[in-house]
VEXPA-136775 format. One record per residue (C-alpha): residue number from 1; residue in three letters; y negated, x, z negated. Coordinates in steps of 0.2 Angstrom, whole numbers, always signed. Last residue first. Layout:
// residues N
<num=NUM&residuo=Ala&yy=Y&xx=X&zz=Z>
...
***
This chain:
// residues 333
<num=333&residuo=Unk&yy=-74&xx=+79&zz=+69>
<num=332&residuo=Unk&yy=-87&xx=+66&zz=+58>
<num=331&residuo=Unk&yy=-79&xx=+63&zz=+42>
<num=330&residuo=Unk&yy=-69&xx=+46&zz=+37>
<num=329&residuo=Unk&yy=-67&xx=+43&zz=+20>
<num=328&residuo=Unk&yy=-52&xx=+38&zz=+12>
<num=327&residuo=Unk&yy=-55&xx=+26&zz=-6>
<num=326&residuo=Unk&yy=-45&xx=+29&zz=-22>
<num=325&residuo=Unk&yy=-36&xx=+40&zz=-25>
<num=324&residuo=Unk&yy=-26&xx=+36&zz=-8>
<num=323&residuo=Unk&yy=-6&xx=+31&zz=-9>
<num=322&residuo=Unk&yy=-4&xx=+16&zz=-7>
<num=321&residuo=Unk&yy=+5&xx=+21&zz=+7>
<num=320&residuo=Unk&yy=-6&xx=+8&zz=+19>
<num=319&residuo=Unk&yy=-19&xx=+19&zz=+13>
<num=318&residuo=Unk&yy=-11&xx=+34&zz=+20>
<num=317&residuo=Unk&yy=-7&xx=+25&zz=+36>
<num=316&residuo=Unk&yy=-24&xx=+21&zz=+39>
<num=315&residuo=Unk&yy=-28&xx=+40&zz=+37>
<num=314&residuo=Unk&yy=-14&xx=+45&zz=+48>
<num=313&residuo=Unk&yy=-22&xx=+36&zz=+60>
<num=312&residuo=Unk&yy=-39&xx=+39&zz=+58>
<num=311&residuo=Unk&yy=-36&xx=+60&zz=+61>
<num=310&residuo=Unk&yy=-50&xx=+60&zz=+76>
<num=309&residuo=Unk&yy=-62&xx=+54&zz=+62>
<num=308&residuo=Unk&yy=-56&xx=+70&zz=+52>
<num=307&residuo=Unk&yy=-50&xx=+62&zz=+36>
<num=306&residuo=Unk&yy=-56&xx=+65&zz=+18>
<num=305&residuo=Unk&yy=-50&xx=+58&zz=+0>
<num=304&residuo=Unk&yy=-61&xx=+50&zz=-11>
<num=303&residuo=Unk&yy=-67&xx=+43&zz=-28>
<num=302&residuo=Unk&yy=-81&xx=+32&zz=-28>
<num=301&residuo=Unk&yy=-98&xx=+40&zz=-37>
<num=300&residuo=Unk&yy=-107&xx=+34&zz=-49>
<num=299&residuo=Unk&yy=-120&xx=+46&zz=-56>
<num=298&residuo=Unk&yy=-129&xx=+31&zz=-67>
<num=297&residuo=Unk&yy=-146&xx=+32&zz=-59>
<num=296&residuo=Unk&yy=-140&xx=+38&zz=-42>
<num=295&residuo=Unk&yy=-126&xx=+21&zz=-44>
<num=294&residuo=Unk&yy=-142&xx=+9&zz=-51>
<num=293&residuo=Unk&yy=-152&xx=+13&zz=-36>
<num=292&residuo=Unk&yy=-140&xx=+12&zz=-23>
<num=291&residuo=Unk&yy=-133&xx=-5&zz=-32>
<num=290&residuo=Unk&yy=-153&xx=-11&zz=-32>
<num=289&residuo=Unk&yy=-152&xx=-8&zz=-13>
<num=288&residuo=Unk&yy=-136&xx=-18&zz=-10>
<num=287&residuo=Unk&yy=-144&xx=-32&zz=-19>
<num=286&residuo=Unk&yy=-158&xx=-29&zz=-7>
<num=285&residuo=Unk&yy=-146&xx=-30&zz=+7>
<num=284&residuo=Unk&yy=-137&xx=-45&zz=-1>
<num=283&residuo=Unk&yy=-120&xx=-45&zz=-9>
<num=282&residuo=Unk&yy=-102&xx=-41&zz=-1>
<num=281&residuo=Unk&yy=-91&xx=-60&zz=-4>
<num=280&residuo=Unk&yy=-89&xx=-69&zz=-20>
<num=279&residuo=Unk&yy=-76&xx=-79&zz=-31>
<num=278&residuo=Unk&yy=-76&xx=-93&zz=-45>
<num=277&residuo=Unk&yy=-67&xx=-100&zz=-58>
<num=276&residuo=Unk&yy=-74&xx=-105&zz=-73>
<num=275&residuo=Unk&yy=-70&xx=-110&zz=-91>
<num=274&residuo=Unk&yy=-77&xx=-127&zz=-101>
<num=273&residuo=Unk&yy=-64&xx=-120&zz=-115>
<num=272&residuo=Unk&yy=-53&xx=-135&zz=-112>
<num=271&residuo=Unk&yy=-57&xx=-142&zz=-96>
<num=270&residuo=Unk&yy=-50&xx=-124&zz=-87>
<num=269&residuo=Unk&yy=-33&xx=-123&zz=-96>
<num=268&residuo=Unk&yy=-33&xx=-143&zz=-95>
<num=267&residuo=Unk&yy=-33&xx=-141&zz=-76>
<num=266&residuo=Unk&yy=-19&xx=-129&zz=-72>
<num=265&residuo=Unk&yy=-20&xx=-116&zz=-63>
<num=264&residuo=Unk&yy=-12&xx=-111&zz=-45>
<num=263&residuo=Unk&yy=-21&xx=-102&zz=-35>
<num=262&residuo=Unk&yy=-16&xx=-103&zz=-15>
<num=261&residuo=Unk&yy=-10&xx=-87&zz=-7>
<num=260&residuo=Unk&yy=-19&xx=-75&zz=+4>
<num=259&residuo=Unk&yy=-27&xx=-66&zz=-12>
<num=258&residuo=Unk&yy=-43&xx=-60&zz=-5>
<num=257&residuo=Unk&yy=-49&xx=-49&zz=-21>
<num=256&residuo=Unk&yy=-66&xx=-53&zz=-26>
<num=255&residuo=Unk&yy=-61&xx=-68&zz=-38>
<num=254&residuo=Unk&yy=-71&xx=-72&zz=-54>
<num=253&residuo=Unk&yy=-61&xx=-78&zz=-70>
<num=252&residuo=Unk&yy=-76&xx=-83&zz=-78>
<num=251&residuo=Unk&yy=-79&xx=-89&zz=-98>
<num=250&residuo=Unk&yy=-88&xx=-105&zz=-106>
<num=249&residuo=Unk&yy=-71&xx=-105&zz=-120>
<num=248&residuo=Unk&yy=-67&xx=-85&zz=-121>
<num=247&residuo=Unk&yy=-55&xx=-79&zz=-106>
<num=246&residuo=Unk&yy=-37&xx=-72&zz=-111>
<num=245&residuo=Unk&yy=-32&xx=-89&zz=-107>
<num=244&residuo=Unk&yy=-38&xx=-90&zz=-89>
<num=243&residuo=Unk&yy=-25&xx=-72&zz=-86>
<num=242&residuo=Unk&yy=-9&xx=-84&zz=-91>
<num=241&residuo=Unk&yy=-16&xx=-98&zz=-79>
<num=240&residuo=Unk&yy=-16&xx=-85&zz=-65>
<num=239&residuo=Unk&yy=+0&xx=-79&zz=-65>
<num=238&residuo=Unk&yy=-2&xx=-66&zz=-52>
<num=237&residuo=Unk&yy=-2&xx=-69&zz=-32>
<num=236&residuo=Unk&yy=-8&xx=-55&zz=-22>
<num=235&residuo=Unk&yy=-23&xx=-47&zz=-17>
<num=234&residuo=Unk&yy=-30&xx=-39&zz=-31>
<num=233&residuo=Unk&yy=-46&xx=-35&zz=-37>
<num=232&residuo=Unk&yy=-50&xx=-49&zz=-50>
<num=231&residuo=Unk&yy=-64&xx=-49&zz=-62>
<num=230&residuo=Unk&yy=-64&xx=-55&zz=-78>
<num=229&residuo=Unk&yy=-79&xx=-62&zz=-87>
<num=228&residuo=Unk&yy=-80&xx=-66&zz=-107>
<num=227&residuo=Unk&yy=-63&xx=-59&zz=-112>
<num=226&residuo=Unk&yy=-55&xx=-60&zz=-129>
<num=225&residuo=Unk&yy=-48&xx=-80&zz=-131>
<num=224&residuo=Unk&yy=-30&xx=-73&zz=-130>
<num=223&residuo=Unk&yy=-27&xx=-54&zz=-128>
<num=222&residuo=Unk&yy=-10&xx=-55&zz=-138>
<num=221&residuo=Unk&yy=-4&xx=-67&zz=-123>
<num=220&residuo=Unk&yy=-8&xx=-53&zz=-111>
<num=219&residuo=Unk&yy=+2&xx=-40&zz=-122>
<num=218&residuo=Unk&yy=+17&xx=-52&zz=-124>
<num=217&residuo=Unk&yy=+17&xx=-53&zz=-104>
<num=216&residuo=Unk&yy=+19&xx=-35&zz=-100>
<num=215&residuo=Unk&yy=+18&xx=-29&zz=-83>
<num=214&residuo=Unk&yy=-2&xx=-31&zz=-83>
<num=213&residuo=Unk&yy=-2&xx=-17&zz=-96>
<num=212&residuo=Unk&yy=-18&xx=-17&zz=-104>
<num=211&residuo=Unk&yy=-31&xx=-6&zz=-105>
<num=210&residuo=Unk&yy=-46&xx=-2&zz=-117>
<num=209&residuo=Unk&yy=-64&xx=+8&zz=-116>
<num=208&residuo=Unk&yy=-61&xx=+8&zz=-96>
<num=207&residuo=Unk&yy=-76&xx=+19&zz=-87>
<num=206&residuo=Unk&yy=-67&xx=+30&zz=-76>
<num=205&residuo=Unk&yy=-61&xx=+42&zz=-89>
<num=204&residuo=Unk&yy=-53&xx=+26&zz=-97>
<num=203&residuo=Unk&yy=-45&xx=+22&zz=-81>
<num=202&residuo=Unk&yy=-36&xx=+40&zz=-80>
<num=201&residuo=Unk&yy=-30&xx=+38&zz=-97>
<num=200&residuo=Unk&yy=-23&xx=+21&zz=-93>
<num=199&residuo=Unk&yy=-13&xx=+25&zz=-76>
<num=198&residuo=Unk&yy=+2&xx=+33&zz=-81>
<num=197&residuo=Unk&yy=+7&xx=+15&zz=-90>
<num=196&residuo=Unk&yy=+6&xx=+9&zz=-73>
<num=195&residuo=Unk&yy=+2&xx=-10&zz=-71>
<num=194&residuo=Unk&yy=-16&xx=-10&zz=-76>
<num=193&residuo=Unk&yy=-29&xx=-22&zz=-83>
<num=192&residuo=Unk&yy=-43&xx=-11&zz=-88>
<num=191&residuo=Unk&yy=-55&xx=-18&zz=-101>
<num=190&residuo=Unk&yy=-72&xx=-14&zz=-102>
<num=189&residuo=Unk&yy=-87&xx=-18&zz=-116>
<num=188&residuo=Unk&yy=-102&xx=-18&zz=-106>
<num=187&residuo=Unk&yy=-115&xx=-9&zz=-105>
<num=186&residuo=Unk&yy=-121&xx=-10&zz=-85>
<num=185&residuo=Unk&yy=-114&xx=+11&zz=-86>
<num=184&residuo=Unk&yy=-97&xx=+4&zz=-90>
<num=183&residuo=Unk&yy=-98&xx=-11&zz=-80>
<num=182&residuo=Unk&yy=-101&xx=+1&zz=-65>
<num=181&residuo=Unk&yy=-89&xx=+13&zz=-67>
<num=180&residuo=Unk&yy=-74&xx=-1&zz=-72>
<num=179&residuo=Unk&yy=-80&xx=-11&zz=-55>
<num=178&residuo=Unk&yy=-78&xx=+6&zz=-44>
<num=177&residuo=Unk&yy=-62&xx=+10&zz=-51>
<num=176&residuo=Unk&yy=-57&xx=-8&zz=-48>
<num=175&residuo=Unk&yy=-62&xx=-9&zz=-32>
<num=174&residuo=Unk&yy=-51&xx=+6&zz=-21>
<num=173&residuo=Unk&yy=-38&xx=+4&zz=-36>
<num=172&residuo=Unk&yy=-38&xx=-2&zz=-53>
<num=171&residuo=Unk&yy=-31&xx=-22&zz=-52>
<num=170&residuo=Unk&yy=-37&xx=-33&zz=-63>
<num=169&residuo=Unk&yy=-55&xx=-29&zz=-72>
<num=168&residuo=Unk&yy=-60&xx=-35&zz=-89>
<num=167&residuo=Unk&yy=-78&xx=-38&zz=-98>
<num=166&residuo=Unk&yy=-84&xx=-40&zz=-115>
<num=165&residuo=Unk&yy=-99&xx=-46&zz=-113>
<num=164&residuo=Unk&yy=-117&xx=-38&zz=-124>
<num=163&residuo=Unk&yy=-122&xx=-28&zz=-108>
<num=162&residuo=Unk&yy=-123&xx=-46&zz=-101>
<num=161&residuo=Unk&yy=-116&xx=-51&zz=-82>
<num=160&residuo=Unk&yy=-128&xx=-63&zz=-75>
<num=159&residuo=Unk&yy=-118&xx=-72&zz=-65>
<num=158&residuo=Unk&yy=-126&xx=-66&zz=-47>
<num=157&residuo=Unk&yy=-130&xx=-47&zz=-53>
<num=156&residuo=Unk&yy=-115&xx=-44&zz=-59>
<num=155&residuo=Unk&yy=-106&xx=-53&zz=-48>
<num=154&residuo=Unk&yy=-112&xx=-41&zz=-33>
<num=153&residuo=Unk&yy=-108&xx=-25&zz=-42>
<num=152&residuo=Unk&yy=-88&xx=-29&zz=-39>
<num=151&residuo=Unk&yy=-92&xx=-31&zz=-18>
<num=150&residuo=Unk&yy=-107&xx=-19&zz=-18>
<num=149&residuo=Unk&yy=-95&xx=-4&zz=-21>
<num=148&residuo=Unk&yy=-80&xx=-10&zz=-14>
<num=147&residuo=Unk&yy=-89&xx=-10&zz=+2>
<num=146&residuo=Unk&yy=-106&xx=-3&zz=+6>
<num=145&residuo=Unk&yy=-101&xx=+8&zz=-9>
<num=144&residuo=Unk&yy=-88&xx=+13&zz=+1>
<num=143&residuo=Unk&yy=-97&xx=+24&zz=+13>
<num=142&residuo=Unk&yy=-108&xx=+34&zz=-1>
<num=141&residuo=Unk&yy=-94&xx=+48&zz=-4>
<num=140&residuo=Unk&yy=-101&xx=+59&zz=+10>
<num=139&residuo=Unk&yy=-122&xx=+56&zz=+8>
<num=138&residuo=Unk&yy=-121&xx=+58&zz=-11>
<num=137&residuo=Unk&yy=-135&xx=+51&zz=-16>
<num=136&residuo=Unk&yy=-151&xx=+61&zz=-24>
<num=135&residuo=Unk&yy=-166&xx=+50&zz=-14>
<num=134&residuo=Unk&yy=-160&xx=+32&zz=-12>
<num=133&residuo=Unk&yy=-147&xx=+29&zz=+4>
<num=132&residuo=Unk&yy=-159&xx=+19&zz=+17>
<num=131&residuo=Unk&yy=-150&xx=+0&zz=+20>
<num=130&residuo=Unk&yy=-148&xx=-7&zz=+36>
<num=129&residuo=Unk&yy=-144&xx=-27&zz=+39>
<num=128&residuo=Unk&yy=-161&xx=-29&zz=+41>
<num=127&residuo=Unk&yy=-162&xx=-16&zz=+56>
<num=126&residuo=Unk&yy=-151&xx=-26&zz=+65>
<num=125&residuo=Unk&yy=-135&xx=-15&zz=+71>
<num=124&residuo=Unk&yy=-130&xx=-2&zz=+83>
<num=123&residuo=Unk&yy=-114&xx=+12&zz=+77>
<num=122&residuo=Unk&yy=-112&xx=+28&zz=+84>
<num=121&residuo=Unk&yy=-98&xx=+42&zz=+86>
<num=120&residuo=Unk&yy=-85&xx=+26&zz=+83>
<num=119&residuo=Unk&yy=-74&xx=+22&zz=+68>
<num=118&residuo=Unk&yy=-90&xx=+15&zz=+62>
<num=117&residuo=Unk&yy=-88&xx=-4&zz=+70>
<num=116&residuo=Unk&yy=-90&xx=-14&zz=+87>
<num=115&residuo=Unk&yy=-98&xx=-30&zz=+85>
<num=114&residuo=Unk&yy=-86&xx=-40&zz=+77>
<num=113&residuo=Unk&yy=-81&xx=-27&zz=+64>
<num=112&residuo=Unk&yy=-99&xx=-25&zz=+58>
<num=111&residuo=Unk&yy=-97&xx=-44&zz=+54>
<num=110&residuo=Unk&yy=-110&xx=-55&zz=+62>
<num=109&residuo=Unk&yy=-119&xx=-66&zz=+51>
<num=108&residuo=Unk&yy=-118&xx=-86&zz=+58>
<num=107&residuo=Unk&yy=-113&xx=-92&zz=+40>
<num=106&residuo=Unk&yy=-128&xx=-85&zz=+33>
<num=105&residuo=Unk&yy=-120&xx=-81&zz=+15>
<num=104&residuo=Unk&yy=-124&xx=-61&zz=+13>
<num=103&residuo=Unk&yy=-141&xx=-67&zz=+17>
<num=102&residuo=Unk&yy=-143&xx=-73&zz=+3>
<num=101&residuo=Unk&yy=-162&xx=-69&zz=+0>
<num=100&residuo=Unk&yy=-169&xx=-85&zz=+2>
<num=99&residuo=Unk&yy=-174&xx=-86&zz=+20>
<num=98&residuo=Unk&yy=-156&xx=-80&zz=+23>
<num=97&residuo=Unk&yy=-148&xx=-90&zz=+17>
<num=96&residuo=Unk&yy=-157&xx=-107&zz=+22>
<num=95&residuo=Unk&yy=-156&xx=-101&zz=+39>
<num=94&residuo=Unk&yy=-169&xx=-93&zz=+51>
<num=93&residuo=Unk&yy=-161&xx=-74&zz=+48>
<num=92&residuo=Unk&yy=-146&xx=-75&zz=+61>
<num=91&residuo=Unk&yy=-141&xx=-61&zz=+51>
<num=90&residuo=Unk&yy=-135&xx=-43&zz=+59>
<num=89&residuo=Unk&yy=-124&xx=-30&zz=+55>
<num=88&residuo=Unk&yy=-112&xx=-36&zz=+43>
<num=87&residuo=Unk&yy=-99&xx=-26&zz=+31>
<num=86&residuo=Unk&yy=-109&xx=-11&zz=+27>
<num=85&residuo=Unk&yy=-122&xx=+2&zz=+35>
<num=84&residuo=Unk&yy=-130&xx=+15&zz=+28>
<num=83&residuo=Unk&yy=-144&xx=+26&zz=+29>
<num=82&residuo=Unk&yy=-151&xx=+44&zz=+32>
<num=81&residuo=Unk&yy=-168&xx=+43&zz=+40>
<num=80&residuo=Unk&yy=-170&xx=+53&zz=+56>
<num=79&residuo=Unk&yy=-176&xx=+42&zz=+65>
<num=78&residuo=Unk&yy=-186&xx=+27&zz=+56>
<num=77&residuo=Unk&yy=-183&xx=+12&zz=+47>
<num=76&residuo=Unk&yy=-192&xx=-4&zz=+42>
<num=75&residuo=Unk&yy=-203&xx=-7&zz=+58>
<num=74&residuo=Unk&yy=-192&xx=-8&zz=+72>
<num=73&residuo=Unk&yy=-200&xx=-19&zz=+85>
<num=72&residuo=Unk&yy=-197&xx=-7&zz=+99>
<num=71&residuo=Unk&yy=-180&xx=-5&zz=+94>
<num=70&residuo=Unk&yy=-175&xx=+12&zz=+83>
<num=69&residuo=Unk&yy=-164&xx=+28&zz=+90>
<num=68&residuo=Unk&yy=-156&xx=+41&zz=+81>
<num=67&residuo=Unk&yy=-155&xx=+35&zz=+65>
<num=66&residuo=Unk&yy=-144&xx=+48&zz=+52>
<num=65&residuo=Unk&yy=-126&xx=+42&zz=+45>
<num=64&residuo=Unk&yy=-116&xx=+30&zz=+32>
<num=63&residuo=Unk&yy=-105&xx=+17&zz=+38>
<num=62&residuo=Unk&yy=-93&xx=+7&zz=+26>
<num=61&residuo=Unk&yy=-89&xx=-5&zz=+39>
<num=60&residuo=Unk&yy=-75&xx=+1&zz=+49>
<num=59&residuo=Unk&yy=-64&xx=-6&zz=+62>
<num=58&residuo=Unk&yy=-67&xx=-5&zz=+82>
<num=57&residuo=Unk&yy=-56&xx=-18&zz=+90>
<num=56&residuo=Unk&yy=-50&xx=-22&zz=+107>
<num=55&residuo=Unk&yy=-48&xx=-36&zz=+105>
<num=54&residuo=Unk&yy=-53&xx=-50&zz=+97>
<num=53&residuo=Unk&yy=-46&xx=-52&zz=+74>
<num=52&residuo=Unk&yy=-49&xx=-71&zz=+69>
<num=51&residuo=Unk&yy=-30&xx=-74&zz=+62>
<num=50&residuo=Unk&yy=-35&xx=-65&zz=+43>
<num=49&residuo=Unk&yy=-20&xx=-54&zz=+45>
<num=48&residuo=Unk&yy=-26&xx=-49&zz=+61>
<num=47&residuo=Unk&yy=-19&xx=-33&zz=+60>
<num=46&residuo=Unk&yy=-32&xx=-22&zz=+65>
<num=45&residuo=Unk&yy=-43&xx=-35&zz=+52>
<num=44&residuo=Unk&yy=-33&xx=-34&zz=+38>
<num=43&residuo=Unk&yy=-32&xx=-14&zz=+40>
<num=42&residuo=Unk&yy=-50&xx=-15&zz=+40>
<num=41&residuo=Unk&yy=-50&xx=-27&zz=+28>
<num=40&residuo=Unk&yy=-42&xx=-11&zz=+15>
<num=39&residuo=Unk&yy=-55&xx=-2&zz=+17>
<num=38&residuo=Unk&yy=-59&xx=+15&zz=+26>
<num=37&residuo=Unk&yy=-76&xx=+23&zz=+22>
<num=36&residuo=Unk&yy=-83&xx=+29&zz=+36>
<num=35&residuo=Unk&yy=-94&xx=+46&zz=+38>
<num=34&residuo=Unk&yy=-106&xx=+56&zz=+49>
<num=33&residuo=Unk&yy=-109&xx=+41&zz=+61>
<num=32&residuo=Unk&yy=-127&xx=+45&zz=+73>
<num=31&residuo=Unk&yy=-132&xx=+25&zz=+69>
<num=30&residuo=Unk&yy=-142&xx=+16&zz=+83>
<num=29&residuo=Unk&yy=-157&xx=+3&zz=+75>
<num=28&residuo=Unk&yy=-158&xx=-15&zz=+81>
<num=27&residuo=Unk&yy=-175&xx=-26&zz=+81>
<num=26&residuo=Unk&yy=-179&xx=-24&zz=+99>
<num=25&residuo=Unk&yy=-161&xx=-25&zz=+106>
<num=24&residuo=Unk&yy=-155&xx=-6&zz=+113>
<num=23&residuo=Unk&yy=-152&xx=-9&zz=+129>
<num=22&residuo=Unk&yy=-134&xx=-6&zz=+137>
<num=21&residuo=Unk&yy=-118&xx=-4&zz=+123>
<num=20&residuo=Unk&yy=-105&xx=+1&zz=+137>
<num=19&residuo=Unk&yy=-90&xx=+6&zz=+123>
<num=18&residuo=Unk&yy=-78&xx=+20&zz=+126>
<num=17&residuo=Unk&yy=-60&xx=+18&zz=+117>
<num=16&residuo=Unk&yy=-49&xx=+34&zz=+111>
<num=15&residuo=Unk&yy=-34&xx=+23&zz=+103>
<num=14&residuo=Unk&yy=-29&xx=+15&zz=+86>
<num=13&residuo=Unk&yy=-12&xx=+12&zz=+84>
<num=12&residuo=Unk&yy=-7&xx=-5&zz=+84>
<num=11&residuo=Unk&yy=-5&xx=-19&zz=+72>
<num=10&residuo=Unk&yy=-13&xx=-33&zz=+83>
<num=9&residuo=Unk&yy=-19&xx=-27&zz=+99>
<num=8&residuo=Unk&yy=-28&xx=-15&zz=+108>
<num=7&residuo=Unk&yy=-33&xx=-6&zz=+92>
<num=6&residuo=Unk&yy=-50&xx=+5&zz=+95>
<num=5&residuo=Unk&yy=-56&xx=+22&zz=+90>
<num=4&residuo=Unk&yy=-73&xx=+24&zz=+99>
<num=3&residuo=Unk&yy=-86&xx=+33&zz=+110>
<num=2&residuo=Unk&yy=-101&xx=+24&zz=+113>
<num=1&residuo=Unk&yy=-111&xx=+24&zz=+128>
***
């Protein structure tokens, strides 16, 4: 049995919920939970923003804790191990996807959220779907890397990011610090697009060697024809078009913030400069594993506020402040 936080129904306090889980499958591993990060799609998700939410629902994906139990046919893992566990916990692992390492893409993968989550005293998933934390890491801050974390580093990788580009983020916050951190130590040369003024000398200790104010339209046009990559964090609508033009001819406005509303740019601002558009999801478990690696290597860290696991409500509602610096984390009680 597994003993839960669960919303009853869309928008609603979350509640003590107990879970009959039965067998444990042959190829799944159960999770003691010692911390969850809290992400924004879990508050999408409670509140069935997305219009696919079932409940009752467990939310939280960005899972980090000891195994307590492994399938018979487990053979990657073992108790004890310290791992994590991020946004899906199981593949269907026969399609094309995920027989060539995207299994981030299986479009029958089952979302952590979908299957019971970590704001629970266990969590059960596919032992592919697990990642060991790397030797050195930060087992309390580690949660939203599964997240955010793999979510900005994931375009690196897949678009062959350059330590020679100049690079720009929108939107600092639970992603964006994590994206300015990680293009930072990748080599790049990092723009921060912010709308607080107050902001820029905390996004330069993040990783930001520039900022701009994403208030002022005069300061965007001055940034024409500057940027070979941007990557977008937010979730709502921006003037789109006037961000494509910062972009050198050949670059990428890349999307990683669900923005709910359509985009709107025009056609000759793309055909022009031969520019791109383009979004991704969380990466692959071995993508996942080379983010570990490189974030031990490079002392990345998110920035966090704690909550007891029994405190989630407050918590949620401290993110839905927009309030937290920069991602909450739940601990165990």
């Amino acid at each position: 049995m597994i003993t839960a936080y669960a919303a009853k129904e869309p928008g609603g306090a979350l509640e003590k919920h107990t879970i009959e889980v039965g067998e444990l499958g042959d190829h799944e591993v159960e999770i003691d939970v010692e911390y969850c990060g809290i992400c924004h799609s879990d508050i999408s998700m409670i509140d069935n923003e997305w219009g696919f939410s079932q409940y009752p629902l467990v939310a939280g994906h960005e899972v980090v804790g000891r195994i307590v139990k492994t399938g018979s046919h487990v053979n990657s893992l073992q108790q004890g191990q310290l791992v994590g566990l991020g946004w899906h916990s199981d593949y269907c692992q026969t399609c094309y996807s995920c027989n060539t390492g995207d299994e981030n893409l299986c479009a029958a993968a089952t979302p952590t959220i979908m299957s019971h989550g970590g704001f629970a005293n266990k969590v059960r998933a596919n032992e592919k779907a697990v990642v060991a934390l790397p030797d050195g890491m930060d087992a309390q801050s580690a949660g939203p890397l599964f997240c955010g974390g793999i979510t900005v580093f994931n375009p690196l990788v897949q678009f062959d990011v350059k330590p020679t580009d100049k690079v720009a983020v929108i939107g600092i916050g639970g992603l964006g610090h994590l994206a300015l951190q990680f293009l930072n130590a990748w080599g790049c040369d990092v723009t921060a697009f912010t709308s607080s003024e107050s902001k820029a000398e905390e996004d330069k200790k993040l990783g930001a060697h520039h900022t701009l104010n994403s208030r002022d339209t005069s300061e965007i046009e001055a940034a024409a024809n500057q940027f070979d990559f941007i990557i977008s964090t937010v979730n709502v609508k921006l003037d789109w078009n006037l961000y494509l033009s910062t972009l050198k001819p050949k670059g990428r406005l890349h999307f990683v913030g669900a923005t709910l509303e359509p985009l709107d740019l025009g056609a000759f601002g793309l055909i022009g400069g031969q520019k791109q558009v383009s979004g991704s999801p969380v990466g692959s478990p071995a993508t996942i594993a080379q983010m570990l690696e490189f974030a031990v290597q490079h002392n990345i860290k998110p920035h966090i506020e704690t909550f007891k696991m029994s405190d989630v409500n407050n918590a949620l509602a401290h993110l839905k402040s927009g309030k937290a610096r920069y991602r909450i984390v739940l601990e165990k009680d």
